[in-house]
N, C-alpha and C positions, 0 to 999 in steps of 0.2 A: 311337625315332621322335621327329623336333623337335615338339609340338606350335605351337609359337610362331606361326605362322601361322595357325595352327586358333584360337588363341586372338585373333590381334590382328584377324580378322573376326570373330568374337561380339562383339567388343567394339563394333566398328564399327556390327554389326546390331541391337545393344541399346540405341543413343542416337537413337532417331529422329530429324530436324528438328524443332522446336518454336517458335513464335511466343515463349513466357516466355525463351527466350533471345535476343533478337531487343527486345522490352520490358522496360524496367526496373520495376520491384514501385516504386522510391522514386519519389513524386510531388513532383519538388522542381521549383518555379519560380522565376526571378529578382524581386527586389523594387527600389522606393525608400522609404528611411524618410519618412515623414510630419511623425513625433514620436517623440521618445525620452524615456521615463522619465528623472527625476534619478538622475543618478548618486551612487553610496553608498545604493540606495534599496532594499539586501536582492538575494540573491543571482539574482533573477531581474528581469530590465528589461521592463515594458514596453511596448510600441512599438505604432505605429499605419503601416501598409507602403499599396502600391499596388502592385499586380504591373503590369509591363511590357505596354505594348500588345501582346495576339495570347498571351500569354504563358497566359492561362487559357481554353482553349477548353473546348466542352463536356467530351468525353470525358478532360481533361487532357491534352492533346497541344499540343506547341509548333507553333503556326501549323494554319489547316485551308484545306482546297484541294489540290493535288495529292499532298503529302504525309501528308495526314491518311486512316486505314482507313477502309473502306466503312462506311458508316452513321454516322458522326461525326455529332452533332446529334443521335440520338437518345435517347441515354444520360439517366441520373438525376440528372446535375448541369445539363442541357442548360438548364433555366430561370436559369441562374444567369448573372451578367454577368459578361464577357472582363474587365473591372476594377472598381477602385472600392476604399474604403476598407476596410481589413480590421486587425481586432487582429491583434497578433503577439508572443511574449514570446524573448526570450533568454537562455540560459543562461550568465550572466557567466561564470562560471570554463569553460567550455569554451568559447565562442568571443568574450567581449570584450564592452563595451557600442559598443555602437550610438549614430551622431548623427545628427541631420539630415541627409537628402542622401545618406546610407552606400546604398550596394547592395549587396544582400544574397540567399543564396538559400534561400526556406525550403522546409518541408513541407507541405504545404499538406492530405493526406491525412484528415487525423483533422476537419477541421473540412467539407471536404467529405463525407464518410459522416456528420455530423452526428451525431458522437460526442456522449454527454452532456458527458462532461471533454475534450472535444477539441475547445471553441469557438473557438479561435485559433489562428493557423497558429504554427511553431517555426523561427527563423533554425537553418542548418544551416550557415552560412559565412558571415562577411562580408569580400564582397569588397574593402570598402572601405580595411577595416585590419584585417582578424582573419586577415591570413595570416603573419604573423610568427611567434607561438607566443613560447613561453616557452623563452628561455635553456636549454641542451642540460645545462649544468653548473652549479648553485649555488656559488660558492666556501666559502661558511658550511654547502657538506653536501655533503663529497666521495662521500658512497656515495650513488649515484641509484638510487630507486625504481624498480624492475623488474618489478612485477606492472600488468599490464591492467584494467581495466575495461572494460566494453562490447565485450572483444577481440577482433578480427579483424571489426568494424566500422568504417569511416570517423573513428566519435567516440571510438576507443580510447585511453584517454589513461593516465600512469603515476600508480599511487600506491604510500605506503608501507602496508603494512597494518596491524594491530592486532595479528598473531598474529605477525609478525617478530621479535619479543624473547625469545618462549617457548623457552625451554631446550628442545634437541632429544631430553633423554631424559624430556619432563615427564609427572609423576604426572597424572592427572585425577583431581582429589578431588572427594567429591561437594559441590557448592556450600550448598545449602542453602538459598537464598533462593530467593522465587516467582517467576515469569512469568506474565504476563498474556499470553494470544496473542488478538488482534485478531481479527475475518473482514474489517473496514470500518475505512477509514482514520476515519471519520467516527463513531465511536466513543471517539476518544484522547482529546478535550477531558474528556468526560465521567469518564471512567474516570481520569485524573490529575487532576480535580477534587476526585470520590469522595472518591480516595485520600489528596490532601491533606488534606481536611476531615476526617478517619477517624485520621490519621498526623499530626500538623503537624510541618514537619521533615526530616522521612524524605526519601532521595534515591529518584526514583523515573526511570530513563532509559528510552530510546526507543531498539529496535534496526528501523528500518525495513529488509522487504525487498522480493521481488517479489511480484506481486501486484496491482500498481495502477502510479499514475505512479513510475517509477526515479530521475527525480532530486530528493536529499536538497532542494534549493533551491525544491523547487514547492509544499510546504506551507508555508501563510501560518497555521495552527493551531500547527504546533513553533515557529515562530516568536514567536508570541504566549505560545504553555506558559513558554517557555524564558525569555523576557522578564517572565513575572511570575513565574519562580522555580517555577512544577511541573513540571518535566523539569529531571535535573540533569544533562543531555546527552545527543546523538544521534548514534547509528552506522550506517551505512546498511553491509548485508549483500549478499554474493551480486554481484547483477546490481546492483542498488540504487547508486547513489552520490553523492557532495556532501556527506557529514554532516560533524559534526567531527571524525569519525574514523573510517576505509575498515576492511572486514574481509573478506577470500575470503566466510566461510562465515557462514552463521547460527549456528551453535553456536560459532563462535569469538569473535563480537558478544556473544555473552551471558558468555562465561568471560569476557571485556576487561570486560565491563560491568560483573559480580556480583564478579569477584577481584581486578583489577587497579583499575578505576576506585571499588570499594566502594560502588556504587548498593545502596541496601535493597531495591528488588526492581525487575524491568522489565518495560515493554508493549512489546511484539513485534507490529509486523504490515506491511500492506503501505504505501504512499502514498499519495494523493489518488487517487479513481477506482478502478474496477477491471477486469481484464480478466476475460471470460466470454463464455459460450453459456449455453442453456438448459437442458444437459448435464450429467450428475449430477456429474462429473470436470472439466469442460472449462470452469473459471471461476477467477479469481484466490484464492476462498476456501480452494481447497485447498493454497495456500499457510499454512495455519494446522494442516495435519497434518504438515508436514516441520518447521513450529516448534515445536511442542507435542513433538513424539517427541526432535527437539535436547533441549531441555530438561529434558525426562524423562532421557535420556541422560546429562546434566550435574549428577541427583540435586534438582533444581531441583521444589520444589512448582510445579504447572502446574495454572493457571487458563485455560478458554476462553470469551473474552465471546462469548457467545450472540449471533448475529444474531436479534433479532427485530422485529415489526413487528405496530401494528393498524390502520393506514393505509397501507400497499402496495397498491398496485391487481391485483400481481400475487399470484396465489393460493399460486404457491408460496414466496413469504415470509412470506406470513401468520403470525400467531403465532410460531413459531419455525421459520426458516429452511431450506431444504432443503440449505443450503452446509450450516448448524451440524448439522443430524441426520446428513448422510453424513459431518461427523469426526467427530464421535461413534459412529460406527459402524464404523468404521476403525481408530480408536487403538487400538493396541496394547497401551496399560496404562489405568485410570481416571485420568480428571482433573478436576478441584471445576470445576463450574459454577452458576452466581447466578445466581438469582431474586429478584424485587421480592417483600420480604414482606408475604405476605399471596395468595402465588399458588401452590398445590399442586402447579401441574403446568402446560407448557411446550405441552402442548396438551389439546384435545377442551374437552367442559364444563365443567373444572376451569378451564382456562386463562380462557375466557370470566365464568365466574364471580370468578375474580381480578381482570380487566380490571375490571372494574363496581368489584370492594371497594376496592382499592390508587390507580386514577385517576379513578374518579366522573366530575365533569364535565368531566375533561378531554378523555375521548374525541371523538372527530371527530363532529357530528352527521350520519352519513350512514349509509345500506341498513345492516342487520347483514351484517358480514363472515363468511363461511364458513371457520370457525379452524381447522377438522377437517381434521389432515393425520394422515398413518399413522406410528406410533410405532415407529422401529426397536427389539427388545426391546433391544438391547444398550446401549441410551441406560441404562436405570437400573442398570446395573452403577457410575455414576461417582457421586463424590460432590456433591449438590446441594443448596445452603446457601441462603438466603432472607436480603437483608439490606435497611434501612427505603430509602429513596430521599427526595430531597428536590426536586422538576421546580421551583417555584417559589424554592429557594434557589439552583438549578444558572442557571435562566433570571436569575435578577437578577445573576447573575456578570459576564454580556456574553462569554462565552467562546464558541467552534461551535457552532450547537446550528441543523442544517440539515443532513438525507441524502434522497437526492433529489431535491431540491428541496421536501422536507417538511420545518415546525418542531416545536417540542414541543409543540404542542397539536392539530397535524395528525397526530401519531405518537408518542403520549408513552410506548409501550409500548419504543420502540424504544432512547430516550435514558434510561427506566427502566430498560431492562435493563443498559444501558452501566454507569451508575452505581450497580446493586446490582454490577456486577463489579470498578468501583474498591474500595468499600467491604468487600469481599470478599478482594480483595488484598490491602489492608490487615488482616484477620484473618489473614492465612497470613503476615504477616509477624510478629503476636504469637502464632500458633503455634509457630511456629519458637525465639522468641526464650525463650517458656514454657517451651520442652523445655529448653533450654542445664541442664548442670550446671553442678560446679564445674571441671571439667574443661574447661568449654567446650565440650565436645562434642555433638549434637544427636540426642533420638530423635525419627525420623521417627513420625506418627503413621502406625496404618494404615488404610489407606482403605476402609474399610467406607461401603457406597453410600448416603446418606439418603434417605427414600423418596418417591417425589413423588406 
């Protein structure tokens, strides 16, 4: 019997009609530049736009009146004006700088939802001059790059990767030097401060992945690290891109980093921003469990900086994190996490009791915070080491020192914990180094839990 007709009607009866295909999800409007950043001014420009008259109606819809759906003008951007002056940045190596007078079409999405990191709109093309592109062939590099980034989007662009040279039958030995894995981009000043101050010297790199903002160009912090010499380079992983050097995977950003590029140990985590819900699973920090398990994989001592916080407004960041207790509660093997010494324990009275000994008056004077959050048992299976912190030598640095829109004296629990995990990673790099014989060769210690 043919079924083939029987088949090509289910198919037919299983796709209803739908409005989402009929509306497009990207919110992209036409612009005029304003103003443009100087050029040579760092990898992102930028700009100051004006959308086209009609061009931003309420509901995002081009023009309103016959063609606009019923109820247009009611929607949650409805207070907002059809134009007017708006920031806007671009992302030089994917579509060019921008000049006076350029029209341009951005995204306009993330600043209308009134995203925290999403206060300016994003050129997506400019029509003005950004549709040339780059030369199809280098004559100085006849093999072109064939892997995608962003693939099978609009912004797909080619790179060479990091993992391309490795011998096709290669050993994976175990590395032996640390990882730092992040939950907050807003964490790396502090924690490669630490670590210099801990290490002087030591190369310590940056494998950015997903997680937060993707391109390697939108933090103005690696910029400044790398600029005074504590990052001795950046790889952006995965989805991630722009660093100084592209990699498929996260585990293959750390083998380039630790073997081939010789960094003494790296911080691992996402970009500027993060993406989330309110959802135990459904946030950018559990991108800190697929890099932590890399790691572990690659033989790699793995550290994870604690999200914590005594100035959150939100209760489930308080004290320590509910991103950080659900990887801790998930990893598959133990892994050293830092605390400010002088603090027993991560949460309940203990935690409280620390706050007072370790920051005194730095704390926020406001309501006592409710620290009491429920301790997955499996947290004290890992190893948890306690190291001094220094908030007044980190703040006289001039380096980040703002999450949230909170500084170190609105939340000094938060930028303590960061910098007991530089300081920390620095210990596992003279662990390591302790064990070496004469052989050269490294015993791993064993990770027996210390007790909080």
């Amino acid at each position: 019997m043919d079924i083939r007709p029987i088949l090509a009607v289910r198919r037919r009866a299983v796709i209803p009609p739908s409005d989402s295909f009929q509306r497009p999800m990207l919110k992209l409007r036409r612009a005029i530049v304003l103003d443009a950043g100087p050029p040579g001014d760092g990898p992102e420009q930028d700009l100051v736009i004006e959308l086209r008259d009609g061009a931003h109606s309420p509901e995002g819809w081009v023009g309103v009146g016959a063609d606009a759906p019923a109820g247009v003008g009611n929607g949650r951007t409805g207070d907002r004006p059809e134009s007017g002056r708006r920031e806007a940045i671009a992302d030089v190596a994917l579509v060019g700088r921008a000049e006076v007078g350029d029209e341009v079409v951005v995204n306009i999405q993330a600043r209308d939802l009134g995203l925290g990191s999403g206060g300016f709109d994003i050129v997506h093309v400019n029509l003005s001059r950004g549709l040339g592109g780059e030369e199809d062939e280098d004559p100085a590099c006849p093999a072109r790059p064939n892997v995608m980034k962003l693939n099978y989007t609009s912004l797909q662009h080619a790179v060479e990767p990091v993992e391309e040279g490795l011998p096709a039958a290669l050993e994976i030995d175990q590395l032996e030097r640390p990882v730092a894995v992040l939950a907050l981009h807003g964490q790396l000043a502090a924690v490669a401060w630490a670590f210099a101050q801990a290490l002087p010297g030591s190369r310590l790199g940056y494998v950015q992945t997903a997680g937060g903002a993707l391109p390697g160009g939108h933090s103005r912090t690696v910029r400044s690290l790398r600029e005074r010499g504590l990052l001795a380079g950046h790889l952006t992983a995965g989805a991630a891109f722009g660093g100084e050097g592209e990699a498929i995977t996260t585990i293959g950003a750390l083998h380039h980093g630790l073997r081939v590029l010789g960094w003494d140990a790296v911080v691992c985590g996402p970009g500027p921003g993060i993406v989330g819900s309110s959802s135990p699973l459904g946030h950018g920090g559990m991108s800190a469990l697929d890099s932590a398990h890399a790691a572990l994989a690659l033989g790699a001592p793995t550290l994870l900086v604690a999200r914590m916080s005594s100035g959150d407004p939100r209760a489930r960041h308080r004290g320590i994190s509910h991103h950080t207790l659900t990887v801790l509660d998930l990893l598959l093997e133990p892994v050293t996490v830092a605390l400010p010494a002088g603090m027993r324990s991560p949460v309940g009275a203990d935690l409280r009791a620390g706050l007072g000994a370790v920051f005194g008056g730095a704390l926020p004077s406001r309501p006592a915070l409710d620290l009491d959050v429920e301790r997955p048992a499996r947290i004290t299976r890992h190893d948890w080491r306690r190291a001094t912190v220094d908030l007044p030598a980190y703040a006289a640095a001039g380096l980040s020192a703002e999450t949230m829109g909170r500084g170190l004296t609105a939340d000094p629990l938060f930028f303590g914990a960061a910098l007991a995990a530089g300081a920390t990673l620095a210990e596992l790099v003279g662990d390591v180094d302790r064990g070496e014989d004469g052989a050269g060769e490294v015993e791993r210690p064993v990770a027996s839990p210390r007790s909080l």
